[in-house]
N, CA and C atoms of all chains as a GROMACS GRO file, in nm:
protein
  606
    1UNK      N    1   8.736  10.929   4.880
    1UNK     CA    2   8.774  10.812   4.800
    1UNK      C    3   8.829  10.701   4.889
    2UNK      N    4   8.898  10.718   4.937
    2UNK     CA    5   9.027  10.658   5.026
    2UNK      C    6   8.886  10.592   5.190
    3UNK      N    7   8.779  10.694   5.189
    3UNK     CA    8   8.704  10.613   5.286
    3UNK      C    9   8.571  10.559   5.223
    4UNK      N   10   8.529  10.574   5.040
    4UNK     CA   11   8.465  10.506   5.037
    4UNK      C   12   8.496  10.333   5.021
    5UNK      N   13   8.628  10.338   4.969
    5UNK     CA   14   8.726  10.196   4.972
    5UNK      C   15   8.721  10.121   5.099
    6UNK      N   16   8.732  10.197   5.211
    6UNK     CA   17   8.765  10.122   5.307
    6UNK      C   18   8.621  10.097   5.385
    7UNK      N   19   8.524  10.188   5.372
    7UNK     CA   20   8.334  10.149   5.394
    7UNK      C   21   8.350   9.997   5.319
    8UNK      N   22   8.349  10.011   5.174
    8UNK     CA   23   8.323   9.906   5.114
    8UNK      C   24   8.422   9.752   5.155
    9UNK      N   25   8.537   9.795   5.156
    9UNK     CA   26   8.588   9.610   5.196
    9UNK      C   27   8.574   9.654   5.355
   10UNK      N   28   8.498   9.747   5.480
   10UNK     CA   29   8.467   9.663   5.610
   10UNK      C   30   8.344   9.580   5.562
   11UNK      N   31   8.231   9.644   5.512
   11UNK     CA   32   8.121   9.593   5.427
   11UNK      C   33   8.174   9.449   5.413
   12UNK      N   34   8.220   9.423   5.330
   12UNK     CA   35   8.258   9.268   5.269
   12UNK      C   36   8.285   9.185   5.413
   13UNK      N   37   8.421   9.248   5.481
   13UNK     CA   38   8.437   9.163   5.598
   13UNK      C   39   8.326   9.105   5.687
   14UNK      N   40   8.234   9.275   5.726
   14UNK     CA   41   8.106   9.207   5.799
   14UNK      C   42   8.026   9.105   5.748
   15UNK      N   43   8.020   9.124   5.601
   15UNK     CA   44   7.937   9.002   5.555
   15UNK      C   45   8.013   8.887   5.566
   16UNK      N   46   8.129   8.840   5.553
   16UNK     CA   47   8.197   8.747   5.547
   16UNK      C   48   8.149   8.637   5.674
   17UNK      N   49   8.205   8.764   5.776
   17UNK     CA   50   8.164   8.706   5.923
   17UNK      C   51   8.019   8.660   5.955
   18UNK      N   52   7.921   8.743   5.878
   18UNK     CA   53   7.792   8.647   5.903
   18UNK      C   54   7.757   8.554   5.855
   19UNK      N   55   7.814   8.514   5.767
   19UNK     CA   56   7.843   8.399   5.677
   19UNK      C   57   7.854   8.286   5.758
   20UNK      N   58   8.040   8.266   5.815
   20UNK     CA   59   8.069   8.209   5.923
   20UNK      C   60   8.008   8.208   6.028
   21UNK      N   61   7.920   8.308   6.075
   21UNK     CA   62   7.836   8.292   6.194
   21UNK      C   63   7.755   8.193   6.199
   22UNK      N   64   7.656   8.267   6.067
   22UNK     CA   65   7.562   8.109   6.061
   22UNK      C   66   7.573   8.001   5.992
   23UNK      N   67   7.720   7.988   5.943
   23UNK     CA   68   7.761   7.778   5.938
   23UNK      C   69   7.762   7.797   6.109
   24UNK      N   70   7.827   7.809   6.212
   24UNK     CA   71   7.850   7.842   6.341
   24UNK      C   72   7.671   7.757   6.403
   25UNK      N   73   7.594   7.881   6.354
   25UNK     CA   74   7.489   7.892   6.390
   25UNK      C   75   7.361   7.714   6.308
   26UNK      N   76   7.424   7.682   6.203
   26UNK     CA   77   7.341   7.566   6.110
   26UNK      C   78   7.402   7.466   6.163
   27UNK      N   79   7.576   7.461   6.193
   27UNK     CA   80   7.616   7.281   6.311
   27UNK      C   81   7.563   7.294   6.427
   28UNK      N   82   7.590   7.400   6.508
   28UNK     CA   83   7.622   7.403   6.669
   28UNK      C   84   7.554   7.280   6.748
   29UNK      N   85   7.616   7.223   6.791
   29UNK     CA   86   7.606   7.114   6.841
   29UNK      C   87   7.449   7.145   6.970
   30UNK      N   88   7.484   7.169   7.004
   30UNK     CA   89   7.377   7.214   7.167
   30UNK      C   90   7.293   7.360   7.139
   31UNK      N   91   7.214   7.386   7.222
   31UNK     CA   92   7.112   7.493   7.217
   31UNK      C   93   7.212   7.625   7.257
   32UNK      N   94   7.349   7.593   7.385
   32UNK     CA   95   7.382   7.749   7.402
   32UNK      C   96   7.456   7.768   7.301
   33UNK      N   97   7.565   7.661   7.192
   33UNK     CA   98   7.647   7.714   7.077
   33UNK      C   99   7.557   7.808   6.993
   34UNK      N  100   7.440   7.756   6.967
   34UNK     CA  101   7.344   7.836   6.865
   34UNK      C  102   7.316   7.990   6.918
   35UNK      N  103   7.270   7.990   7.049
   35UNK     CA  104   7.273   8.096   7.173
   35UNK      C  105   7.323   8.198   7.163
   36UNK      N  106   7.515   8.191   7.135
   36UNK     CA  107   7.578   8.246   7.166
   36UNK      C  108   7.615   8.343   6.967
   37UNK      N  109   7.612   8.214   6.907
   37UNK     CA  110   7.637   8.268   6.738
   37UNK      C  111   7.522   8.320   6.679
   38UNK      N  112   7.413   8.322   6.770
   38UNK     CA  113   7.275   8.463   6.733
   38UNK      C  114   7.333   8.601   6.800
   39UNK      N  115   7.401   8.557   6.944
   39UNK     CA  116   7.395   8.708   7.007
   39UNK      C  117   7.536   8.773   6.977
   40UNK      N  118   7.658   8.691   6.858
   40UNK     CA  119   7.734   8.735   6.785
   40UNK      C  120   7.768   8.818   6.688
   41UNK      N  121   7.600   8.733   6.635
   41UNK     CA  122   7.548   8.758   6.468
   41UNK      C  123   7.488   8.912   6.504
   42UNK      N  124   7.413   8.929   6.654
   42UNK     CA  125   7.322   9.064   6.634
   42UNK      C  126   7.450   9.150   6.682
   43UNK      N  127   7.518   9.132   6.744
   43UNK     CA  128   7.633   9.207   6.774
   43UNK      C  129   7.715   9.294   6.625
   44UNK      N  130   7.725   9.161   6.553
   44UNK     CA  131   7.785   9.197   6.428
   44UNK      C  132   7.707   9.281   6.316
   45UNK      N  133   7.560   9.267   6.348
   45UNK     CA  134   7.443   9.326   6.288
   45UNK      C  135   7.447   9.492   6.282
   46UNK      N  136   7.480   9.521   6.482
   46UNK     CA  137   7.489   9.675   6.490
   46UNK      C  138   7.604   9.726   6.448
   47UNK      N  139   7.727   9.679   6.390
   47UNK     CA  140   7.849   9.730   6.330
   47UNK      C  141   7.781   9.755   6.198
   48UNK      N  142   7.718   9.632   6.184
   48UNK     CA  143   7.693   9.660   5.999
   48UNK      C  144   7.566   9.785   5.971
   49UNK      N  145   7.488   9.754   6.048
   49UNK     CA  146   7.397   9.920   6.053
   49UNK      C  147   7.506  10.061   6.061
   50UNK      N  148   7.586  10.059   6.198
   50UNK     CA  149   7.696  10.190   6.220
   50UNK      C  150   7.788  10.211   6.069
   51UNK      N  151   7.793  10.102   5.975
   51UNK     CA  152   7.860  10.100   5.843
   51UNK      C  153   7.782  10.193   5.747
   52UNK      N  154   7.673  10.130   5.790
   52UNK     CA  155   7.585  10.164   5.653
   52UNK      C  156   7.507  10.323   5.669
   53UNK      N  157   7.459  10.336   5.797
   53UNK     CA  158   7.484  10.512   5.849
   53UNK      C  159   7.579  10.573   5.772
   54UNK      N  160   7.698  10.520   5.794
   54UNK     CA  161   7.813  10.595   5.751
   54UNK      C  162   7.836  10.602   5.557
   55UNK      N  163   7.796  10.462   5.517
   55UNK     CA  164   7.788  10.488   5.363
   55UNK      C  165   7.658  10.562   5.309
   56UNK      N  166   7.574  10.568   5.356
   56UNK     CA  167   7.436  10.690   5.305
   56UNK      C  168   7.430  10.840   5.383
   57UNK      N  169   7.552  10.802   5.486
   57UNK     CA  170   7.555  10.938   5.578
   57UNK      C  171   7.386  11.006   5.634
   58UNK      N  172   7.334  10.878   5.717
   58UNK     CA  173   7.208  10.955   5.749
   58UNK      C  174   7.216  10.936   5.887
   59UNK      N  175   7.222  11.002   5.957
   59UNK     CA  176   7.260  10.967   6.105
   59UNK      C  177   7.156  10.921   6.175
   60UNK      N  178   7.009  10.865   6.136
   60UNK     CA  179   6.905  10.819   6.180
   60UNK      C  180   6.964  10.683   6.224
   61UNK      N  181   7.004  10.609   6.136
   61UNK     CA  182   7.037  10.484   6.175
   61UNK      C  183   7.099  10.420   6.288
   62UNK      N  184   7.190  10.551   6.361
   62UNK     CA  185   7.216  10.488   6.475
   62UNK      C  186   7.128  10.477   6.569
   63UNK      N  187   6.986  10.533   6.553
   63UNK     CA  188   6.939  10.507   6.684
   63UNK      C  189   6.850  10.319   6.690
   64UNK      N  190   6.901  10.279   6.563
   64UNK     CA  191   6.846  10.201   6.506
   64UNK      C  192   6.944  10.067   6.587
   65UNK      N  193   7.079  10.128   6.563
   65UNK     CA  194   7.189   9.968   6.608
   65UNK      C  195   7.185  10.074   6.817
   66UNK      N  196   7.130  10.168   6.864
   66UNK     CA  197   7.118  10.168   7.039
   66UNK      C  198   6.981  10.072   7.055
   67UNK      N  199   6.883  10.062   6.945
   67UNK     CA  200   6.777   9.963   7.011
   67UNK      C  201   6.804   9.844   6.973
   68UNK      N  202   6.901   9.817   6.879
   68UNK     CA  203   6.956   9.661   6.880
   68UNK      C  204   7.011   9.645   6.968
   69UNK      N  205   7.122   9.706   7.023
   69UNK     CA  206   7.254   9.651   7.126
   69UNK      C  207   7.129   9.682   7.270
   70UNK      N  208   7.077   9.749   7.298
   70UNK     CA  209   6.988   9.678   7.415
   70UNK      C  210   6.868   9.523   7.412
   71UNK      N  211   6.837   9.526   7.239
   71UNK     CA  212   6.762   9.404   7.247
   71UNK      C  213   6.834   9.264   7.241
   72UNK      N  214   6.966   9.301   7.204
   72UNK     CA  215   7.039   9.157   7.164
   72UNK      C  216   7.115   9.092   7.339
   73UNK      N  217   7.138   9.194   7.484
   73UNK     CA  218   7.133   9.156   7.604
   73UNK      C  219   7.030   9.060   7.610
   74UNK      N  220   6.888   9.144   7.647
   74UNK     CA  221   6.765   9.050   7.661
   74UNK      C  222   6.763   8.946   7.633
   75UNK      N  223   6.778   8.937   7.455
   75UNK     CA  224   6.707   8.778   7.433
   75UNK      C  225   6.867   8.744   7.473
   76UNK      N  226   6.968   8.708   7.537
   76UNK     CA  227   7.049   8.631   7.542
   76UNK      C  228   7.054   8.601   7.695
   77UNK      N  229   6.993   8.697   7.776
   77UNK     CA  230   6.955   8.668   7.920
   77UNK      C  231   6.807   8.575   7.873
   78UNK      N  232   6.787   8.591   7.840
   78UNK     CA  233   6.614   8.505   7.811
   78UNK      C  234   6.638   8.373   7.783
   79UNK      N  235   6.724   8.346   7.680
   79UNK     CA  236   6.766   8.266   7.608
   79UNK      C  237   6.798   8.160   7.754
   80UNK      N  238   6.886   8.185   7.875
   80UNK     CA  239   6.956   8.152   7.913
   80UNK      C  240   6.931   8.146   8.058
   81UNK      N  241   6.837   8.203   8.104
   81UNK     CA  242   6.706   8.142   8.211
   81UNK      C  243   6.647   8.041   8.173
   82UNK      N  244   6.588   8.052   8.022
   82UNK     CA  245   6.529   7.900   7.913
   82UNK      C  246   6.566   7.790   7.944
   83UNK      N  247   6.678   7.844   7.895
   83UNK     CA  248   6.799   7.725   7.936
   83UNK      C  249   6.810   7.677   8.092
   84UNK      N  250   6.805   7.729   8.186
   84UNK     CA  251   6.802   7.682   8.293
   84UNK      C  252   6.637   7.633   8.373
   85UNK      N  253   6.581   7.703   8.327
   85UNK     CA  254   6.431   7.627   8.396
   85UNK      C  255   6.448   7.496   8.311
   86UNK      N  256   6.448   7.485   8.188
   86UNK     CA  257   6.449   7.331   8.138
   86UNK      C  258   6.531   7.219   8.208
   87UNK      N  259   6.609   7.288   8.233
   87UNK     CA  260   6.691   7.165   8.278
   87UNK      C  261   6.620   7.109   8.454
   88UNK      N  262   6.577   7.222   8.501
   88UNK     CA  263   6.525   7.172   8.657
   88UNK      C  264   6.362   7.132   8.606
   89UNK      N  265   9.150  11.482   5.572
   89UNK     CA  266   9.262  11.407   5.564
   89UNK      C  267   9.287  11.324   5.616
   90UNK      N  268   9.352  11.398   5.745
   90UNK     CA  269   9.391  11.320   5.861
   90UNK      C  270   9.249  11.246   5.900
   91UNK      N  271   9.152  11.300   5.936
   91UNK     CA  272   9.033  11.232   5.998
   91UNK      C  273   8.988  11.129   5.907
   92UNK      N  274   8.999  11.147   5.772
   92UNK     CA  275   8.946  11.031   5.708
   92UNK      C  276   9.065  10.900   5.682
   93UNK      N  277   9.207  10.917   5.745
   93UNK     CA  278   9.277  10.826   5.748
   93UNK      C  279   9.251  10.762   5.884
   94UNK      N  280   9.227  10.846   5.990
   94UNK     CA  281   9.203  10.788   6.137
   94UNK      C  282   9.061  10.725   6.138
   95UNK      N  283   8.967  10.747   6.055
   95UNK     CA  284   8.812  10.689   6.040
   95UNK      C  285   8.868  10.522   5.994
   96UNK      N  286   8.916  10.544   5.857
   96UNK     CA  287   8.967  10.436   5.794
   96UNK      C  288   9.037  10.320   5.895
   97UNK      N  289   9.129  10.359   5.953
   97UNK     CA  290   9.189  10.312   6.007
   97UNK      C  291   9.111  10.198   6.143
   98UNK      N  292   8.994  10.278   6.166
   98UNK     CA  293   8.905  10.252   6.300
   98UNK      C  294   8.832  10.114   6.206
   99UNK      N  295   8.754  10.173   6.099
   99UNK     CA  296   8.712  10.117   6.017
   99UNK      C  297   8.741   9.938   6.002
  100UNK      N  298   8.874   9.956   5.963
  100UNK     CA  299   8.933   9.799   5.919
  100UNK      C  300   8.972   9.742   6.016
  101UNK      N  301   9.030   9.781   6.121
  101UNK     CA  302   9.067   9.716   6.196
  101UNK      C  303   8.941   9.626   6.327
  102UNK      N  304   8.848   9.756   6.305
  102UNK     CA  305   8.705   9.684   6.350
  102UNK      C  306   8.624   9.560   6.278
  103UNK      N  307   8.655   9.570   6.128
  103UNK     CA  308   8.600   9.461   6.076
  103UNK      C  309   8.672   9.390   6.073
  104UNK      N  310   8.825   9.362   6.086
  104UNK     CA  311   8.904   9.238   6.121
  104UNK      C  312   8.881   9.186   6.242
  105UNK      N  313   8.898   9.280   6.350
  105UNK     CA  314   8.838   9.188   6.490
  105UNK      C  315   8.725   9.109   6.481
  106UNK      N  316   8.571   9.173   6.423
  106UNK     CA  317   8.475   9.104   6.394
  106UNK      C  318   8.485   8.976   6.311
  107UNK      N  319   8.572   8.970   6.204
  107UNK     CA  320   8.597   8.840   6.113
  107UNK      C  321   8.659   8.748   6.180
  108UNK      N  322   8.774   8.789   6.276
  108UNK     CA  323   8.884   8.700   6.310
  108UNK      C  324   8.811   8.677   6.446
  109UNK      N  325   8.712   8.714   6.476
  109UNK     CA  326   8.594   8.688   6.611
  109UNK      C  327   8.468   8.508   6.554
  110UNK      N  328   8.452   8.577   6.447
  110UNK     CA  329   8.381   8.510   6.334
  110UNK      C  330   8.473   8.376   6.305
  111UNK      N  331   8.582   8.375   6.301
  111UNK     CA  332   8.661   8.253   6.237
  111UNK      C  333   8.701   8.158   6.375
  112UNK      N  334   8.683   8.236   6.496
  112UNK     CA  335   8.717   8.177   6.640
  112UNK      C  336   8.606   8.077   6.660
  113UNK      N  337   8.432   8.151   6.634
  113UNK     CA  338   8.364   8.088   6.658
  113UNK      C  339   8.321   7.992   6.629
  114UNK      N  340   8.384   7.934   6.488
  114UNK     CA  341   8.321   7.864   6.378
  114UNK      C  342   8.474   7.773   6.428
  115UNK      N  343   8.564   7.772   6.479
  115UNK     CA  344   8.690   7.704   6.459
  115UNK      C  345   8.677   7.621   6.650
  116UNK      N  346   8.682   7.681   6.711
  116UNK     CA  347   8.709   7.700   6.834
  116UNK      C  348   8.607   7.519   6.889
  117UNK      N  349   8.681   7.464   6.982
  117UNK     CA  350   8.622   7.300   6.992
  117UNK      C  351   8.529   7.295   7.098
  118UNK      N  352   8.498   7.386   7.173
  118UNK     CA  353   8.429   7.392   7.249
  118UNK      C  354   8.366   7.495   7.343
  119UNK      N  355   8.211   7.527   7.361
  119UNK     CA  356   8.164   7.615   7.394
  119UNK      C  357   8.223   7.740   7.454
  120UNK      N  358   8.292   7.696   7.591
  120UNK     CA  359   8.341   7.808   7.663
  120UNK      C  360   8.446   7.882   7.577
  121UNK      N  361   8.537   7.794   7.478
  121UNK     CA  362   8.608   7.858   7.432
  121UNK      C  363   8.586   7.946   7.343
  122UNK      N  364   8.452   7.891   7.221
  122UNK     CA  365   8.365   8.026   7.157
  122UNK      C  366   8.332   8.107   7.225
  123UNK      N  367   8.248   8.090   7.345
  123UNK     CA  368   8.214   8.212   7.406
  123UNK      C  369   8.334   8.333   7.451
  124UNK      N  370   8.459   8.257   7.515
  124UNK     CA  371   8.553   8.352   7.555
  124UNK      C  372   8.622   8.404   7.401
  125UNK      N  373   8.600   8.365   7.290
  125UNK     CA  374   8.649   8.387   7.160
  125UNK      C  375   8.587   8.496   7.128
  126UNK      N  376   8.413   8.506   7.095
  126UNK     CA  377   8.354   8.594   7.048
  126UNK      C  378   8.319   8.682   7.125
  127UNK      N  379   8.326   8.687   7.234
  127UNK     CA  380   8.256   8.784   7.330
  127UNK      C  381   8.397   8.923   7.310
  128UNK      N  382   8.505   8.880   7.354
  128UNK     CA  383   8.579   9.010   7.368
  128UNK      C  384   8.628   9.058   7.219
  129UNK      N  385   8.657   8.950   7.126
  129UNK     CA  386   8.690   9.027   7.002
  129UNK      C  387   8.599   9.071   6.924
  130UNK      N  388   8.466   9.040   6.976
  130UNK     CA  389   8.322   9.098   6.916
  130UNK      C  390   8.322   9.274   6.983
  131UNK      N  391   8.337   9.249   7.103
  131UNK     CA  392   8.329   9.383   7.172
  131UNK      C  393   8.413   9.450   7.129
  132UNK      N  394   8.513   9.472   7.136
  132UNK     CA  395   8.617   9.546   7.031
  132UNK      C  396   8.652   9.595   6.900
  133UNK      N  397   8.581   9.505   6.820
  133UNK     CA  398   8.527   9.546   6.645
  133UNK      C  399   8.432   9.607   6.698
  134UNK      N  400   8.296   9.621   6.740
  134UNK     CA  401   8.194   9.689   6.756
  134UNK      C  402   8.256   9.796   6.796
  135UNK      N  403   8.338   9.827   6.897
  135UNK     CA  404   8.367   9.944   7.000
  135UNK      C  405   8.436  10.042   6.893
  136UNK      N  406   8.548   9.950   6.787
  136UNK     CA  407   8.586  10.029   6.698
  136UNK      C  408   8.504  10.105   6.588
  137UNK      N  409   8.439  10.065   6.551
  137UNK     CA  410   8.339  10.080   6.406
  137UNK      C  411   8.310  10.202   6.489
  138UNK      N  412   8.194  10.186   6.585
  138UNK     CA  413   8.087  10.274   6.647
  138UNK      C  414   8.177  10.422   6.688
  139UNK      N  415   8.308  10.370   6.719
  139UNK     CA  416   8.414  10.506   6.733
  139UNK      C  417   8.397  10.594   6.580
  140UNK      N  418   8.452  10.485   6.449
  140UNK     CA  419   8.441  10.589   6.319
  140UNK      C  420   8.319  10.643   6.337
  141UNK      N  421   8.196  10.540   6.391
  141UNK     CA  422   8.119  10.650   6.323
  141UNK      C  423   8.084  10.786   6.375
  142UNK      N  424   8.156  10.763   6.510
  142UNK     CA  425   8.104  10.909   6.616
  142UNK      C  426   8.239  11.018   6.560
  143UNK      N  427   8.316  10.964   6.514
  143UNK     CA  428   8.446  11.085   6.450
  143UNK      C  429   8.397  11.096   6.312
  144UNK      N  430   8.325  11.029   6.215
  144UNK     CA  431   8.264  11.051   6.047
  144UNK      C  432   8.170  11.179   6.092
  145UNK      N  433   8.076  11.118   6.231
  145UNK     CA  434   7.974  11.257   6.190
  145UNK      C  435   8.020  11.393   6.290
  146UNK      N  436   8.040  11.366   6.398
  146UNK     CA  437   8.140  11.457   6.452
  146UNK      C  438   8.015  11.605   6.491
  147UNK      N  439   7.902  11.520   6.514
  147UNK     CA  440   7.800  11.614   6.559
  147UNK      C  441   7.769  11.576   6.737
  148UNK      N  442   7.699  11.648   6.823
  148UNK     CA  443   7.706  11.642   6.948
  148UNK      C  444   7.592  11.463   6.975
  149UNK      N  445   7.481  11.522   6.919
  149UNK     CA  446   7.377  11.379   6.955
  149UNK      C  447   7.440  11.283   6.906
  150UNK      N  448   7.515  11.268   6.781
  150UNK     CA  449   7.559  11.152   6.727
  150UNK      C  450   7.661  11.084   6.833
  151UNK      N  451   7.745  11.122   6.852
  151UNK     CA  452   7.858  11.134   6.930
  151UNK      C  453   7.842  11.067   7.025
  152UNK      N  454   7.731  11.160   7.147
  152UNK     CA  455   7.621  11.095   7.287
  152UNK      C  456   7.578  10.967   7.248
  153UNK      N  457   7.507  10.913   7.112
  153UNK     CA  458   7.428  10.832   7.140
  153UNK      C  459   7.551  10.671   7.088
  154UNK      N  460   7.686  10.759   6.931
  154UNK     CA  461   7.759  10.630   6.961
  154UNK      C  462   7.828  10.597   7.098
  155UNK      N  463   7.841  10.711   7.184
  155UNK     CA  464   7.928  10.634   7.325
  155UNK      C  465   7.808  10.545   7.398
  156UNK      N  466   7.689  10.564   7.368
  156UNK     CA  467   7.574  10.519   7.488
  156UNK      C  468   7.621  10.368   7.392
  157UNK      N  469   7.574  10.363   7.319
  157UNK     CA  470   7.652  10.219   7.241
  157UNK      C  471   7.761  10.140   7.254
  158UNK      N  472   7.878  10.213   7.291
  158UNK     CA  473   7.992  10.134   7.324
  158UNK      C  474   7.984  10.138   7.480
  159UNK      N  475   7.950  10.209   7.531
  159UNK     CA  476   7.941  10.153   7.686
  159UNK      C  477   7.874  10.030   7.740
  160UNK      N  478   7.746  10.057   7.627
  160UNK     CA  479   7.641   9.971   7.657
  160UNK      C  480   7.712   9.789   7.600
  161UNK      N  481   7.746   9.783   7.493
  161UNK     CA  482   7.793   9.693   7.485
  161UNK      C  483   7.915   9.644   7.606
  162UNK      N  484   8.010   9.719   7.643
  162UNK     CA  485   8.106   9.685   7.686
  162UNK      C  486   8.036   9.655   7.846
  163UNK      N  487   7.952   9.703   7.890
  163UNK     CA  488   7.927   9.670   8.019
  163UNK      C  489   7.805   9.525   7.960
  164UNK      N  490   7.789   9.510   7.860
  164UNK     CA  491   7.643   9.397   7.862
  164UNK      C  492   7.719   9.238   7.802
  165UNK      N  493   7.818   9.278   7.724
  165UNK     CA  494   7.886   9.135   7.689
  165UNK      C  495   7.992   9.029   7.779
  166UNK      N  496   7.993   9.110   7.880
  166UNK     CA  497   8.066   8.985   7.956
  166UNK      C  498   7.967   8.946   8.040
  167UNK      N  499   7.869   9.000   8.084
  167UNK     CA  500   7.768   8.973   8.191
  167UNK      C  501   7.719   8.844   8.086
  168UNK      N  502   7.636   8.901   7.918
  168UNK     CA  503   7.566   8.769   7.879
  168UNK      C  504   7.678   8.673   7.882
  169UNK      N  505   7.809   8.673   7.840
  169UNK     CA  506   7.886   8.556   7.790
  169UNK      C  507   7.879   8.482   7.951
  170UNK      N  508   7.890   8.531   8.057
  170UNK     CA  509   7.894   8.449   8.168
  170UNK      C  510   7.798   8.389   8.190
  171UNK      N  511   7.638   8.443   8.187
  171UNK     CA  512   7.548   8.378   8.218
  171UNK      C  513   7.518   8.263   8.101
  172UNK      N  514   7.531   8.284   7.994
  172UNK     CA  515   7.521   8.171   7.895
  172UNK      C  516   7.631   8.055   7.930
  173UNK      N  517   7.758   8.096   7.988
  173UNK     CA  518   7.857   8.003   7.999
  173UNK      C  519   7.808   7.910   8.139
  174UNK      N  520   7.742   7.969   8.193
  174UNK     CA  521   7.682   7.875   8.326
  174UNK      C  522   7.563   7.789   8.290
  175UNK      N  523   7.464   7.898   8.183
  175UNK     CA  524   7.356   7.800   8.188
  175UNK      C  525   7.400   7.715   8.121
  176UNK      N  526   7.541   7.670   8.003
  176UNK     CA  527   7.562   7.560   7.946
  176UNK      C  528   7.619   7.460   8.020
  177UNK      N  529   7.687   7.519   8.102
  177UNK     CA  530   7.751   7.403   8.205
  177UNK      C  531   7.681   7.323   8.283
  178UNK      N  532   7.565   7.358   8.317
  178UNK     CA  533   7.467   7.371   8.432
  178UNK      C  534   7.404   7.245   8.346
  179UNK      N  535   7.364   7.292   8.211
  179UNK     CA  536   7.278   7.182   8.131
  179UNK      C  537   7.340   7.092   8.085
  180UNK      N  538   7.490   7.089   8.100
  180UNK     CA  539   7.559   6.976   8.057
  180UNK      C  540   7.638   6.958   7.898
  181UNK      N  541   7.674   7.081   7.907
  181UNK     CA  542   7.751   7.101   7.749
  181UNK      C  543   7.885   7.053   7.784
  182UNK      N  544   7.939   6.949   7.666
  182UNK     CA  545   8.040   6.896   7.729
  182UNK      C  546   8.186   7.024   7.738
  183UNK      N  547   8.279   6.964   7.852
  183UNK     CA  548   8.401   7.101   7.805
  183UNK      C  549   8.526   6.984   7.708
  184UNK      N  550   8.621   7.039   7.650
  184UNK     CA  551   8.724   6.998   7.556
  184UNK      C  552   8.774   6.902   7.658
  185UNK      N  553   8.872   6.806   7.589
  185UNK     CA  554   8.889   6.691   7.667
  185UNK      C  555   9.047   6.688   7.705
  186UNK      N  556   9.125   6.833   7.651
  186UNK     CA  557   9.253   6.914   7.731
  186UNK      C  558   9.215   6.992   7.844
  187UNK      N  559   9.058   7.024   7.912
  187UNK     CA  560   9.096   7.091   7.997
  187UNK      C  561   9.112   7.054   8.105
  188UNK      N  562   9.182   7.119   8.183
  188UNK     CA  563   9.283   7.068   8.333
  188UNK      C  564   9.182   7.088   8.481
  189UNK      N  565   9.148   7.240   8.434
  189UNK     CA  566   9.105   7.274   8.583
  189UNK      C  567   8.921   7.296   8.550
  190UNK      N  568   8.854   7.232   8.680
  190UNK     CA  569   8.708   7.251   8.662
  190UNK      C  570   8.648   7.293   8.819
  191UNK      N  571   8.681   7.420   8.831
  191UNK     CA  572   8.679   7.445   8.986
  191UNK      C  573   8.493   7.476   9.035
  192UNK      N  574   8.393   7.462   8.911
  192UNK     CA  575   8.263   7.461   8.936
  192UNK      C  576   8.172   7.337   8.979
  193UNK      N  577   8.260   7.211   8.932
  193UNK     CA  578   8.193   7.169   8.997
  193UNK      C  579   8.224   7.126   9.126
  194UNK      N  580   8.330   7.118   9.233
  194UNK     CA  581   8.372   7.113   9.299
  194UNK      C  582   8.276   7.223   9.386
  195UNK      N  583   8.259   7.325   9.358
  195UNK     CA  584   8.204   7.426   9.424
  195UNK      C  585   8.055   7.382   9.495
  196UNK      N  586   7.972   7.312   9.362
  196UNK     CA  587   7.864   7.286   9.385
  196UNK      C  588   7.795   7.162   9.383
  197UNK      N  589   7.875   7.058   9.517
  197UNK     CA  590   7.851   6.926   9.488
  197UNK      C  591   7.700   6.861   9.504
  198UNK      N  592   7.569   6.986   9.556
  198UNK     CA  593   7.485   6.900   9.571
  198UNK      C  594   7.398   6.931   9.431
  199UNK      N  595   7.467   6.967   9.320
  199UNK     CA  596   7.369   6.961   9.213
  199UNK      C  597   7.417   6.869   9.104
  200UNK      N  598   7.333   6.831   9.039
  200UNK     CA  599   7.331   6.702   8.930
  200UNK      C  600   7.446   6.726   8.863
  201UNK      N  601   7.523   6.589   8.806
  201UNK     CA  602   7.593   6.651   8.721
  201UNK      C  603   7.571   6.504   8.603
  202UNK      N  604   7.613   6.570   8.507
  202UNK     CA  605   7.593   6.439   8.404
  202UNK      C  606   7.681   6.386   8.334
   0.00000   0.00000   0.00000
């Protein structure tokens, strides 16, 4: 009881925060603000998968947020070479 | 009992770091300072959550694969936040107009600056 309560309002929080991510992500002034509130948002993505494992109790899912948290490095190194060949 | 008060506990306090990570980024006046905002209190809600979930299932693979997760993050988010914090500087993202010390470009006077 006592941990389906507390699954459900982290639930809410994570959503909250992606919320705020992407206003973050719809102003950001420049290409790395946007950059940085995608590789936030996927950050915040693999908590909310490790949540939701935990509210259906299927332990498949984590292997689901180990191939996120290696893909969300990449595109933010990618992102950010981009960023530097453009400018030269 | 106990484990589902210590889960709980991992639980909320991971999704507050993540929110109050979330409210830095959206608040915070300028790049470097989001980046130094979200990067470590992002890593730390994640590090927490991914802990409940390796004490909820409390099986051996589960366990292995949430630590390969929190390592992995904790060794990969300061590396991206730095390299993003250079390529913005590099391209000319402005910094806040309180800050004092700018010891990069000094470092590297034969490249453009704008």
């Amino acid at each position: 009881m006592l941990l389906q309560i507390s699954l459900t309002v982290t639930m809410v929080m994570l959503s909250l925060a992606m919320i705020l991510i992407l206003i973050r992500v719809w102003l950001g002034p420049g290409l790395a603000d946007r950059v940085i509130a995608l590789d936030i948002l996927m950050t915040t993505g693999i908590a909310f998968i490790a949540v939701y494992a935990m509210m259906t109790a299927e332990p498949v899912f984590i292997e689901v947020s180990v191939v996120l948290a290696l893909i969300a490095f990449l595109a933010t190194v990618a992102f950010s070479y981009y960023m530097d060949r453009r400018r030269s | 009992m106990f484990l589902d008060i210590l889960i709980s506990i991992c639980l909320l306090s991971g999704g507050f770091f993540i929110l109050l990570s979330a409210v830095g980024i959206l608040r915070m006046p300028d790049l470097y300072m989001r980046i130094s905002a979200a990067t470590k209190a992002t890593t730390l809600g994640v590090g927490l959550i991914v802990l409940s979930t390796a004490l909820f299932f409390g099986t051996l693979p589960i366990v292995s694969k949430s630590l390969l997760v929190i390592v992995f993050i904790f060794l990969t988010a300061p590396v991206a936040g730095q390299i993003l914090a250079r390529a913005g500087f590099l391209s000319g993202s402005p910094l806040w107009p309180g800050t004092h010390i700018n010891e990069y470009k000094e470092e590297e006077p034969g490249k453009e600056e704008k």
